[in-house]
C-alpha beads as a LAMMPS data file, in Angstrom:
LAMMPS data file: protein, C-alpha beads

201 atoms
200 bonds

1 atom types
1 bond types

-500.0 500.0 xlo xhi
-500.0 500.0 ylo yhi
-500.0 500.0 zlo zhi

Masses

1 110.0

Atoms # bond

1 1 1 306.879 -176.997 252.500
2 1 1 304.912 -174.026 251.094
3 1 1 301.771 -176.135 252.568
4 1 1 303.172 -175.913 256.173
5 1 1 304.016 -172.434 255.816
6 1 1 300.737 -171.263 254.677
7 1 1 298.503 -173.496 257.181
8 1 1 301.480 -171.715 259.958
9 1 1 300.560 -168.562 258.538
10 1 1 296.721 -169.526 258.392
11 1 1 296.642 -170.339 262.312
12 1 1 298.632 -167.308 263.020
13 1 1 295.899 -164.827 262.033
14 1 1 293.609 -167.128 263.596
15 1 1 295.273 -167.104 266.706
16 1 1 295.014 -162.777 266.360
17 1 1 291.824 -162.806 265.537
18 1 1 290.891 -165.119 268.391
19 1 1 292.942 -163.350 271.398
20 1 1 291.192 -159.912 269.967
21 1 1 287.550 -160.895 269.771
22 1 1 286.948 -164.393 271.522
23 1 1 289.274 -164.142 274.516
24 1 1 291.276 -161.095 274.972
25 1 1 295.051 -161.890 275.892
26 1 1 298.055 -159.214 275.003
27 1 1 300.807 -161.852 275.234
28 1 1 298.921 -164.454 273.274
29 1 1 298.070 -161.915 270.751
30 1 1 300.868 -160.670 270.244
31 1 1 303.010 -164.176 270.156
32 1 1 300.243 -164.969 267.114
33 1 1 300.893 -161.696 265.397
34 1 1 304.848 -162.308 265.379
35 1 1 304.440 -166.163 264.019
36 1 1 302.290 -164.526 261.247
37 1 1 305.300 -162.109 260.768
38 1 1 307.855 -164.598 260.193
39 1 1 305.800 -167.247 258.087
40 1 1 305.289 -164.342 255.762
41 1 1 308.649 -163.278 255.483
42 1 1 310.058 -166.998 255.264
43 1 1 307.522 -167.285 252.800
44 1 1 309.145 -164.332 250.475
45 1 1 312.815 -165.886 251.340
46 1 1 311.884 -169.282 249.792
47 1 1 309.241 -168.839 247.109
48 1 1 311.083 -165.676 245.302
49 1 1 309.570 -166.984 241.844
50 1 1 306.034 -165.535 242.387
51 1 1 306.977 -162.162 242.386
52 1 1 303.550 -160.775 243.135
53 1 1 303.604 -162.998 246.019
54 1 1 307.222 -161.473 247.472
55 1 1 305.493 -158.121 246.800
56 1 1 302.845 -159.130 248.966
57 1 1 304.465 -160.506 251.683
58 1 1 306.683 -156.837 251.890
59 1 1 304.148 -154.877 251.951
60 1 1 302.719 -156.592 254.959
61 1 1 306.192 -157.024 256.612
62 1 1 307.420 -153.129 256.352
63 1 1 303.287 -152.375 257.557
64 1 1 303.385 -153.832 260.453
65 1 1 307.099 -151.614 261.530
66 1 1 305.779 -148.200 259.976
67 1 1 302.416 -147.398 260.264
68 1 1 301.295 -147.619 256.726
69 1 1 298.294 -149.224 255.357
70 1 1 297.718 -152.829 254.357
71 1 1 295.785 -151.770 251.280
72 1 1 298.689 -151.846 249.030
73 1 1 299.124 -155.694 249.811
74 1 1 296.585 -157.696 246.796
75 1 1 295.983 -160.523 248.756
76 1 1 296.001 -159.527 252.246
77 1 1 292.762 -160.684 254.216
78 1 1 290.625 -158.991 256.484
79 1 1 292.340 -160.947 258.929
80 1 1 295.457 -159.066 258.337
81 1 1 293.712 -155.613 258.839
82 1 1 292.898 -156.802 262.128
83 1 1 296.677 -157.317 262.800
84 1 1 297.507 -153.977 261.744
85 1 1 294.747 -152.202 263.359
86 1 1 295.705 -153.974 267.018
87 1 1 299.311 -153.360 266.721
88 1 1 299.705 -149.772 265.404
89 1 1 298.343 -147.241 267.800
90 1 1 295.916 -145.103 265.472
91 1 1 294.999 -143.276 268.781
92 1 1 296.756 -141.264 271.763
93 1 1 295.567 -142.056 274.994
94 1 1 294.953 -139.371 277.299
95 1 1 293.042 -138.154 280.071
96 1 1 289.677 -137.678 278.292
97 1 1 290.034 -141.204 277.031
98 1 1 290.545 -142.133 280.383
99 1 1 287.682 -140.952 282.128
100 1 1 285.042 -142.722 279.467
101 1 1 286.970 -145.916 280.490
102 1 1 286.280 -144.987 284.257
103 1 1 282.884 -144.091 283.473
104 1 1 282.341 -147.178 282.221
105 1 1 284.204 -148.801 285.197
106 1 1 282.251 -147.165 287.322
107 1 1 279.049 -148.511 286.142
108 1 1 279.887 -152.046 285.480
109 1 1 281.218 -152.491 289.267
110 1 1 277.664 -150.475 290.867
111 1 1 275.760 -152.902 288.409
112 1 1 277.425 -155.826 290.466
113 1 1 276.741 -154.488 293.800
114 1 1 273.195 -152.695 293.448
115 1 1 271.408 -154.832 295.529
116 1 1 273.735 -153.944 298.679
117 1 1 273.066 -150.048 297.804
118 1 1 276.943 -149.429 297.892
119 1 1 278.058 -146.872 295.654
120 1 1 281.273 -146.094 293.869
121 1 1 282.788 -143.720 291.844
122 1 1 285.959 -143.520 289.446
123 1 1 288.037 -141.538 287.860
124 1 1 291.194 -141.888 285.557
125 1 1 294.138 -139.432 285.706
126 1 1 297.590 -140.105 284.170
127 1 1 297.915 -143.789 284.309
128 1 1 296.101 -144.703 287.663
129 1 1 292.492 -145.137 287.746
130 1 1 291.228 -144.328 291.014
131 1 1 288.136 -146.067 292.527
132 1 1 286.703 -144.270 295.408
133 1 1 284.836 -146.343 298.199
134 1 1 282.699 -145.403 300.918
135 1 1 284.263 -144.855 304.404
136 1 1 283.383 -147.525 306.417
137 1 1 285.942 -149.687 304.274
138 1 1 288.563 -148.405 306.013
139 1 1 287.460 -150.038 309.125
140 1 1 287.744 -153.693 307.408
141 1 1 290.402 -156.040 308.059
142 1 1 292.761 -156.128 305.901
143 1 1 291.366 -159.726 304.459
144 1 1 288.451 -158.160 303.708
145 1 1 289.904 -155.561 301.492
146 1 1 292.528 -158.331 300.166
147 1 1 289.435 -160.066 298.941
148 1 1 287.622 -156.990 297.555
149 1 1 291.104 -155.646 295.997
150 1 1 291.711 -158.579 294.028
151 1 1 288.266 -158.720 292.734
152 1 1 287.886 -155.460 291.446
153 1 1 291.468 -155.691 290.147
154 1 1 290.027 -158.492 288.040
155 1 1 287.259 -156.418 286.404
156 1 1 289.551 -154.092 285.370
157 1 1 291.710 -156.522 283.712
158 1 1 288.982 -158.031 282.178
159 1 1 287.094 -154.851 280.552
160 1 1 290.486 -152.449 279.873
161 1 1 292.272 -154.483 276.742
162 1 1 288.557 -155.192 275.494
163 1 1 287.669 -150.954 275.724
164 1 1 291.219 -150.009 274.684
165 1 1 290.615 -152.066 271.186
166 1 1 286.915 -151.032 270.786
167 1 1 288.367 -147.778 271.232
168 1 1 290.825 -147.337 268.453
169 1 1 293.378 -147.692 270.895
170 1 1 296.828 -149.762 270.803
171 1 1 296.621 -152.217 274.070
172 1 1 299.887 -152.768 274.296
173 1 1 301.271 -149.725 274.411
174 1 1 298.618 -148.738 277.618
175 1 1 298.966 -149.993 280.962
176 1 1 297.221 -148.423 284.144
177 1 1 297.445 -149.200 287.395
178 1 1 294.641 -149.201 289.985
179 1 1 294.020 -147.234 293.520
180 1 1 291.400 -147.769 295.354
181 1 1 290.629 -145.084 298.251
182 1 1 287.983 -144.116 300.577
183 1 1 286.094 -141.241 300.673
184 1 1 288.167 -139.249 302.698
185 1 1 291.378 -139.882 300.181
186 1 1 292.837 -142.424 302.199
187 1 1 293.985 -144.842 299.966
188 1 1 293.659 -148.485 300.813
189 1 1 295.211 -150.588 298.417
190 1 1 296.988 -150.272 295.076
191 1 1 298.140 -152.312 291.910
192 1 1 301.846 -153.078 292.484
193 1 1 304.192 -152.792 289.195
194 1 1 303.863 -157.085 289.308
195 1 1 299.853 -156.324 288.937
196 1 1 298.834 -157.574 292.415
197 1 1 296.770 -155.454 294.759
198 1 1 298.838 -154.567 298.002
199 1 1 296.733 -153.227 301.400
200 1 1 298.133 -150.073 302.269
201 1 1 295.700 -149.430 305.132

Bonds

1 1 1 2
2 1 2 3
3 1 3 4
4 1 4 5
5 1 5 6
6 1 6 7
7 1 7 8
8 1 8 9
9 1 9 10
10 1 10 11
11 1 11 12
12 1 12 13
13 1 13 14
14 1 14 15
15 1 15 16
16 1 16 17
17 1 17 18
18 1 18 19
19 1 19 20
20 1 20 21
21 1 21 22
22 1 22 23
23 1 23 24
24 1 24 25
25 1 25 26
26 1 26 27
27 1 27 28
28 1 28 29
29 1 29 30
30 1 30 31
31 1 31 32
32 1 32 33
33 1 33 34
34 1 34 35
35 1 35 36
36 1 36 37
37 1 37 38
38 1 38 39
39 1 39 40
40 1 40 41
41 1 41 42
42 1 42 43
43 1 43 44
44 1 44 45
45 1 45 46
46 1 46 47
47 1 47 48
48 1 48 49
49 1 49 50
50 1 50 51
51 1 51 52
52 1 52 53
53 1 53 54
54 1 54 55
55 1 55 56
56 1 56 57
57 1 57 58
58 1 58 59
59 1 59 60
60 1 60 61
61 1 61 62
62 1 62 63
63 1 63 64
64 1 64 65
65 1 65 66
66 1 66 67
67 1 67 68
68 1 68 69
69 1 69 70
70 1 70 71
71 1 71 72
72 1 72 73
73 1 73 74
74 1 74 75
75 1 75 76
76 1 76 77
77 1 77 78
78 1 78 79
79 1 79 80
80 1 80 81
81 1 81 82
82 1 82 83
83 1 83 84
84 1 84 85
85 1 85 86
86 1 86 87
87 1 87 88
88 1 88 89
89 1 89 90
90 1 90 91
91 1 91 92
92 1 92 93
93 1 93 94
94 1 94 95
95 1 95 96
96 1 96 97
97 1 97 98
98 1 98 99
99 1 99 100
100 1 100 101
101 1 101 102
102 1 102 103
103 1 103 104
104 1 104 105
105 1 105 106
106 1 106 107
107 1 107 108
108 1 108 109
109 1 109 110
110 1 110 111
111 1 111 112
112 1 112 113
113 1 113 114
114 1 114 115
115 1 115 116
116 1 116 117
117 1 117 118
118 1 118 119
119 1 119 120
120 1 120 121
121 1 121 122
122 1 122 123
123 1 123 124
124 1 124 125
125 1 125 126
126 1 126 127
127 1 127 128
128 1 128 129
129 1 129 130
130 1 130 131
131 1 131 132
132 1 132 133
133 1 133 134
134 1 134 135
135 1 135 136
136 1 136 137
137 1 137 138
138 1 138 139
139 1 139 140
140 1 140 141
141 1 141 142
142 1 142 143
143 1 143 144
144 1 144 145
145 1 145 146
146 1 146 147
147 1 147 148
148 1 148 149
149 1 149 150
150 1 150 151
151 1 151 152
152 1 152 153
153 1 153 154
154 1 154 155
155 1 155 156
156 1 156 157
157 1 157 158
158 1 158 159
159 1 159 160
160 1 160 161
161 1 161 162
162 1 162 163
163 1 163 164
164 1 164 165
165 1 165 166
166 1 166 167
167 1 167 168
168 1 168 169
169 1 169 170
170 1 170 171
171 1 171 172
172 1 172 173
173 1 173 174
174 1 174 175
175 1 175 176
176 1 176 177
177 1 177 178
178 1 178 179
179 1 179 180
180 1 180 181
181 1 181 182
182 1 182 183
183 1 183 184
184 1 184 185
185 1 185 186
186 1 186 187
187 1 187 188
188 1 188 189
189 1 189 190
190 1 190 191
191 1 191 192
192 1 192 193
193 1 193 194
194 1 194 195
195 1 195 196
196 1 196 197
197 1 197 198
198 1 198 199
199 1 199 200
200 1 200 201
C-alpha cells in the first residue's frame, strides 16, 4: 500500500513537472498537482507512525493553500518547489507585464510572416491583447480572416502559459483575450469567452 501511494505520488510530480516544461497544459497541470495533494495527505492519514514523515507531508499540504515556503518540509524535492512556484502567484500581473508579453507577441508573429513584408503591431491593456493589422484586411472575406483569426489565436495560446511561468507569474490565475483590428481601429475579430475567434467585420 505505501508502495502504490508513493509511485502515485512519484507520477504526480512527474506529471507537474512535465505539463510545466515539456508540454505546457493548465488543466493537465493542475489535475497532476491535486493527485500529488491527496497522495500526500493519504499518506499522513495512514502511515501516522513516522512522525517526521506526517510532519512532512503538512508542511507541503498547508504550502500549497497559504503561500508559505516548502523549505520547512525535510524531504521535499525539487520537484515539489516546482509545484509551489506554478501554483502560488509570486507576481501581480499588470499592464507593464503585459506589454513585454505583446512585445514579444509582436515579434514572434512578424518573424512568421517576414518574407510577405506584412507588419504588425501589439499591445496589451487590461486583459485584451490587441493585434493591429494593416488595412487592406478589412477588405477580406470573412474566411480569410476566419483562417488568419484562428491561427494567430493559436500562437497566443501556445507562447502565453509558457511566458506567464518564465515570468514569475501564476498561469492560472491570468487569462486574456485577443482583438485583432485594423489600422484604422476597426476591429475584425475577437476571442469569445469559449476561446474561439468570432469575425466581427
Amino acid at each position: 500500500m505505501r508502495f502504490i501511494i508513493s509511485f502515485i505520488t512519484f507520477c504526480g510530480l512527474v506529471g507537474v513537472w512535465y505539463f510545466i516544461k515539456k508540454q505546457p497544459n493548465i488543466k493537465y497541470r493542475n489535475i497532476s498537482v491535486l493527485v500529488s495533494l491527496i497522495s500526500f495527505a493519504i499518506f499522513g492519514l495512514f502511515f501516522r507512525e513516522e512522525k517526521t514523515q506526517q510532519t512532512s507531508v503538512r508542511s507541503v499540504v498547508s504550502s500549497s493553500s497559504s503561500s508559505s515556503s516548502l523549505s520547512t518540509t525535510t524531504q521535499a524535492s525539487s520537484s515539489t518547489s516546482e509545484v509551489s512556484s506554478s501554483t502560488l502567484a509570486s507576481k501581480k500581473f499588470n499592464d507593464e507585464g503585459f506589454q513585454k508579453y505583446a512585445s514579444q507577441f509582436q515579434n514572434k508573429l512578424n518573424e512568421m510572416v517576414k518574407e510577405t513584408g506584412q507588419v504588425y503591431s501589439a499591445t496589451g491593456r487590461g486583459l485584451i491583447l490587441y493585434l493591429t493589422v494593416p488595412q487592406d484586411f478589412k477588405y477580406n472575406s470573412k474566411d480569410n480572416i476566419q483562417e488568419f483569426a484562428d491561427k494567430v489565436l493559436q500562437v497566443k495560446n501556445e507562447t502565453f502559459p509558457v511566458w506567464l511561468v518564465e515570468n514569475g507569474y501564476s498561469a492560472q490565475d491570468v487569462s486574456i483575450r485577443l482583438h485583432i483590428k485594423t489600422e484604422d481601429g476597426t476591429t475584425i475579430a475577437k476571442e469569445t469567452i469559449l476561446g474561439s475567434m468570432k469575425v466581427t467585420k
